[in-house]
SERO-4910 file (N, C-alpha, C, O; in steps of 0.05 Angstrom, whole numbers):
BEGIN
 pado doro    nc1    nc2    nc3   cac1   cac2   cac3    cc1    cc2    cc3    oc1    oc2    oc3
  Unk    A     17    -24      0      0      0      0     18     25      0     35     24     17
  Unk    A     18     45    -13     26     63    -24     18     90     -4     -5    100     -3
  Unk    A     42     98     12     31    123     37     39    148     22     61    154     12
  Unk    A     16    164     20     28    192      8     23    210     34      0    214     42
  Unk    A     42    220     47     43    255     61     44    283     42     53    289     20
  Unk    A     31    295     60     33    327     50     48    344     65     30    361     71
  Unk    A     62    349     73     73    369     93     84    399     83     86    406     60
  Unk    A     88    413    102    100    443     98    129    438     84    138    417     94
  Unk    A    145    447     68    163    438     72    187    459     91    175    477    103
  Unk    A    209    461     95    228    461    100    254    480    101    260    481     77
  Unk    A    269    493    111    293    506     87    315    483     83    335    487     69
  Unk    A    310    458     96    330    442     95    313    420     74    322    398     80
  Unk    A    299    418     59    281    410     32    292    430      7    291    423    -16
  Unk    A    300    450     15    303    469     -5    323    464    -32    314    467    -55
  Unk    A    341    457    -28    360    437    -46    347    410    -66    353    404    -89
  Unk    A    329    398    -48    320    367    -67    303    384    -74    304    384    -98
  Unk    A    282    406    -65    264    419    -89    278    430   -104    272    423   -126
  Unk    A    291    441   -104    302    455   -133    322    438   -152    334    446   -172
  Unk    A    322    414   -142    334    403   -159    311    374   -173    315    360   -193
  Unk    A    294    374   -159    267    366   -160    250    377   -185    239    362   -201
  Unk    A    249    404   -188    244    422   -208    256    420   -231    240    420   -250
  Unk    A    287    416   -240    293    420   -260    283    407   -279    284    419   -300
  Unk    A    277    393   -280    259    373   -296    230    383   -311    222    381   -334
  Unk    A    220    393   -291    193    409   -296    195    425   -308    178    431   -325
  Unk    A    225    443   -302    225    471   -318    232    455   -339    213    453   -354
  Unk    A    254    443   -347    273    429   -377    245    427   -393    243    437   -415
  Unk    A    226    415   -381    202    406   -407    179    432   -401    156    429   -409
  Unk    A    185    458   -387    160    477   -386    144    471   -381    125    481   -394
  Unk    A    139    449   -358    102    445   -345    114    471   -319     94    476   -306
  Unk    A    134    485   -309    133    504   -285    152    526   -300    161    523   -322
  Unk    A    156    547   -284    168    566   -295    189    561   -273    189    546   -253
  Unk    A    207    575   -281    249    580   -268    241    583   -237    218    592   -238
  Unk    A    249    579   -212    253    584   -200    279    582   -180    289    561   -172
  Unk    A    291    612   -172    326    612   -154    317    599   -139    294    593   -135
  Unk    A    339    593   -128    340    582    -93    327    601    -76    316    591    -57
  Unk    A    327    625    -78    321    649    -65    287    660    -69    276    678    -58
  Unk    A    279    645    -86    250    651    -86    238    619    -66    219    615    -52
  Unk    A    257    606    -75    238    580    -54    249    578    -27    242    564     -8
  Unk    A    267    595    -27    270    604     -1    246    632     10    234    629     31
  Unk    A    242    648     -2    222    660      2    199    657      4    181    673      9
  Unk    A    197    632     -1    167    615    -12    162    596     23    139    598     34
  Unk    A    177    585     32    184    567     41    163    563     65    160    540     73
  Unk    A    147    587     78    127    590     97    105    572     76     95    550     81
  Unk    A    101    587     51     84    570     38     79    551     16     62    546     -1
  Unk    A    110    541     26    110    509     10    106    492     21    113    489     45
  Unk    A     92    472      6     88    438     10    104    426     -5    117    437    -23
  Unk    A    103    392      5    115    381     -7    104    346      0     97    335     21
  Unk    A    106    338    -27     84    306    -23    104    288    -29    117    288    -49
  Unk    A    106    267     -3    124    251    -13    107    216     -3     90    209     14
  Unk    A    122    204    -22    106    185    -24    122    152    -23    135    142    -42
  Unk    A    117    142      2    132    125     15    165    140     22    187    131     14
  Unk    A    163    162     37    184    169     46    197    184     20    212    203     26
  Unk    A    194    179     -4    208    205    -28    197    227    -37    172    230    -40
  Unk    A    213    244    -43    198    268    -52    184    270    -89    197    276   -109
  Unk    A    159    264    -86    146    262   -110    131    285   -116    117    281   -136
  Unk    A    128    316   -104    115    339   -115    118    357    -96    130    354    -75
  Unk    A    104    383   -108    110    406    -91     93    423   -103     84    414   -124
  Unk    A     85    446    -97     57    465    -93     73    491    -71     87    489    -51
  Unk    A     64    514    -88     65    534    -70     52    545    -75     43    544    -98
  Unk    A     37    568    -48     16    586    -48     30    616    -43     34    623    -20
  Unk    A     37    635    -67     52    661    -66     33    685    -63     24    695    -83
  Unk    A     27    695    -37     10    715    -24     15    741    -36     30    756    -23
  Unk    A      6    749    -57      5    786    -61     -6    795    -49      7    814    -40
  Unk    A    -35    792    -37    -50    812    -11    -68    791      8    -63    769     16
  Unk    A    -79    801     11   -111    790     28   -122    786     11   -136    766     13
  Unk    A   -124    806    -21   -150    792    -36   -138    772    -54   -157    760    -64
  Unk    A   -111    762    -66   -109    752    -81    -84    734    -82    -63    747    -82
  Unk    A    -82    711    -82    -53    695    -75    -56    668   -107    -76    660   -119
  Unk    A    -29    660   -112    -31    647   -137    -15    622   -126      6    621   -113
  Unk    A    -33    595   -138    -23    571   -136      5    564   -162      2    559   -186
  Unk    A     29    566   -146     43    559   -165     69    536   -162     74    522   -143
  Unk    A     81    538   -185    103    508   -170     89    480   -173    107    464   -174
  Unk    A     69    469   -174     51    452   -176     63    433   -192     52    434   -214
  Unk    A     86    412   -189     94    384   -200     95    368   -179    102    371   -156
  Unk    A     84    342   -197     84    320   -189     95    290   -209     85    282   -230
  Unk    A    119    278   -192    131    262   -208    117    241   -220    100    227   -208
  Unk    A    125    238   -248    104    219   -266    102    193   -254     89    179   -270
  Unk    A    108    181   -235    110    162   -230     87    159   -208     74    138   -205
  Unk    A     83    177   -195     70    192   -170     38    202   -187     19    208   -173
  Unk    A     37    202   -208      9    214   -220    -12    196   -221     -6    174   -229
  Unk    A    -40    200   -213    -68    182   -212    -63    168   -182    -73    147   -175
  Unk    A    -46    183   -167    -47    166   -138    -72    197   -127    -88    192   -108
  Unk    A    -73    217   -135    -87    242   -117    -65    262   -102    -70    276    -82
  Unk    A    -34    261   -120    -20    274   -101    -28    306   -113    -32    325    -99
  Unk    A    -29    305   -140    -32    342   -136    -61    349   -135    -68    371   -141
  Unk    A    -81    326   -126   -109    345   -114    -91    353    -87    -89    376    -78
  Unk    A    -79    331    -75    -74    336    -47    -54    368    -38    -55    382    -18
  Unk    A    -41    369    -59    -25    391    -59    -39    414    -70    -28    436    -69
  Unk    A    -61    411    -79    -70    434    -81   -102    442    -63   -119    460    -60
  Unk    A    -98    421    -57   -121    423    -27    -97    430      0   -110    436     20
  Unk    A    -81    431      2    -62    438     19    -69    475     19    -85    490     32
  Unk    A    -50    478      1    -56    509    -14    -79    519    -13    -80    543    -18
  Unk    A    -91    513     -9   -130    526    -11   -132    521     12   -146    538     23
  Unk    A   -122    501     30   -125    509     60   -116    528     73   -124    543     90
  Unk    A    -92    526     59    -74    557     76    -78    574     65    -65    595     71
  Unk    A    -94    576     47    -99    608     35   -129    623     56   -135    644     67
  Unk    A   -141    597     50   -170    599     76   -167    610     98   -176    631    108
  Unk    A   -148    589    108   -126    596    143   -114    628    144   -109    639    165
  Unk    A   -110    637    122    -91    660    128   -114    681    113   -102    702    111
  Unk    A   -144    684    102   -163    695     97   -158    703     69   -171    723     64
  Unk    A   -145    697     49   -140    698     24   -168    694      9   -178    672      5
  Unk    A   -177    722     -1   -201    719    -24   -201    704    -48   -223    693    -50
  Unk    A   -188    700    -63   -192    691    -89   -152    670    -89   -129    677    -84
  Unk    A   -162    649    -96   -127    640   -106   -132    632   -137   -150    617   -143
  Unk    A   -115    640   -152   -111    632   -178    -95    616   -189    -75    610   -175
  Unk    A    -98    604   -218    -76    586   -223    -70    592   -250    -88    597   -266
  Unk    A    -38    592   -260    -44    591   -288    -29    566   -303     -5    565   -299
  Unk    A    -37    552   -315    -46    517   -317    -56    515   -343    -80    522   -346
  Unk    A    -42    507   -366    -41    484   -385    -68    467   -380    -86    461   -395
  Unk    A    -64    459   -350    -74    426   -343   -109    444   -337   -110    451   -313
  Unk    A   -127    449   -348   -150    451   -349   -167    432   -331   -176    436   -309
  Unk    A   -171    410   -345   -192    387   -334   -176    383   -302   -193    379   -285
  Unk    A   -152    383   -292   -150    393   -269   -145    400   -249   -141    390   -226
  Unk    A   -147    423   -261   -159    448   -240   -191    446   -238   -202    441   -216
  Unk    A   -201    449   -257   -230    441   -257   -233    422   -235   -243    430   -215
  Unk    A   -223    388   -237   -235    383   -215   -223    390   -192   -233    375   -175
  Unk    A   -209    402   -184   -201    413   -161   -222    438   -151   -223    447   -128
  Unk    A   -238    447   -171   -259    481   -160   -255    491   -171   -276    500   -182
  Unk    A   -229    504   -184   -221    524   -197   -236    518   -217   -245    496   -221
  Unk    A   -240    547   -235   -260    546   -262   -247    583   -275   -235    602   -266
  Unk    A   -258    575   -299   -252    610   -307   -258    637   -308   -247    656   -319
  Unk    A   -285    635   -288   -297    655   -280   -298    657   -258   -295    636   -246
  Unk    A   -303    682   -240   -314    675   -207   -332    690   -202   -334    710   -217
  Unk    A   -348    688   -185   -375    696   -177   -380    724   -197   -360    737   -205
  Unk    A   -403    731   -204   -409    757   -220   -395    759   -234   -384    781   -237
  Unk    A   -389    740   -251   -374    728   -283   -348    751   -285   -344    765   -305
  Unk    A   -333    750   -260   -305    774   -266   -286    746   -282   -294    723   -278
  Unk    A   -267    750   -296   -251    740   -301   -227    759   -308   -226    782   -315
  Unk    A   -205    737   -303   -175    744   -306   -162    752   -331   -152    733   -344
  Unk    A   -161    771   -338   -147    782   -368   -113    781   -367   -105    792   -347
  Unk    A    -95    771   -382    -63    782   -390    -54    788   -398    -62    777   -418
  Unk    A    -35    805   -407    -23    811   -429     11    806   -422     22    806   -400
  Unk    A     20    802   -441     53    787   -439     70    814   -452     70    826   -473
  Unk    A     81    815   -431    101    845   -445    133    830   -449    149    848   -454
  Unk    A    142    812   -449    162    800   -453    164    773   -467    144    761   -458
  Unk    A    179    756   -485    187    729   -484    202    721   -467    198    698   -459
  Unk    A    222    732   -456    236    713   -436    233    716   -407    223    734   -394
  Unk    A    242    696   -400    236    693   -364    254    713   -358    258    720   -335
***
């Protein structure tokens, strides 16, 4: 039987996540992240590991009270259809709850889901999120 945890992670995690990542970034399912932003992150990172290894990670990055963004969100292919990134992103939506965060957003390729996780593309009184890209590179 297959044990998956969710926990906070760490500054002493900080190293196997970012080297955890490279992978994610090499094929662009996450964007770049220093050591110094997941060090900055680190109050609100998780991390899912599964039978004792580290198989994903999720962070929740707070701009205000009204608005915080789910990001960082991999989970190792090996680790996928067990429920680790609902779990990691039910993590994140707890602590966004916990800390009174209005709205958390995601920006996700992976549609069907986020969907089933709640997220959708509108929110109440049909506001939705507009972008515009002022750059190509990271």
């Amino acid at each position: 039987m297959t044990t998956i945890t969710i926990r906070k992670a760490t500054r002493d995690d900080l190293d196997a996540l970012a080297e955890f990542l490279k992978t994610f970034v090499a094929e662009g399912h996450v964007l770049p992240r220093t050591f110094q932003e997941l060090e900055d992150l680190v109050d609100t990172l998780f991390i899912a590991e599964m039978d004792g290894e580290l198989v994903g990670t999720a962070a929740l990055e707070i701009y205000s009270k009204k608005l915080a963004e789910l990001r960082s969100l991999a989970v190792s292919p090996k680790a996928q259809g067990n429920g680790v990134g609902k779990k990691l992103v039910a993590a994140c939506v707890e602590l966004g709850e916990e800390r009174g965060i209005f709205e958390i957003m995601a920006i996700s390729h992976e549609e069907a889901f986020f969907k089933a996780c709640g997220f959708d593309f509108t929110l109440p009184n049909l506001r939705k999120a507009f972008f515009i890209q002022t750059r190509d590179d990271l």
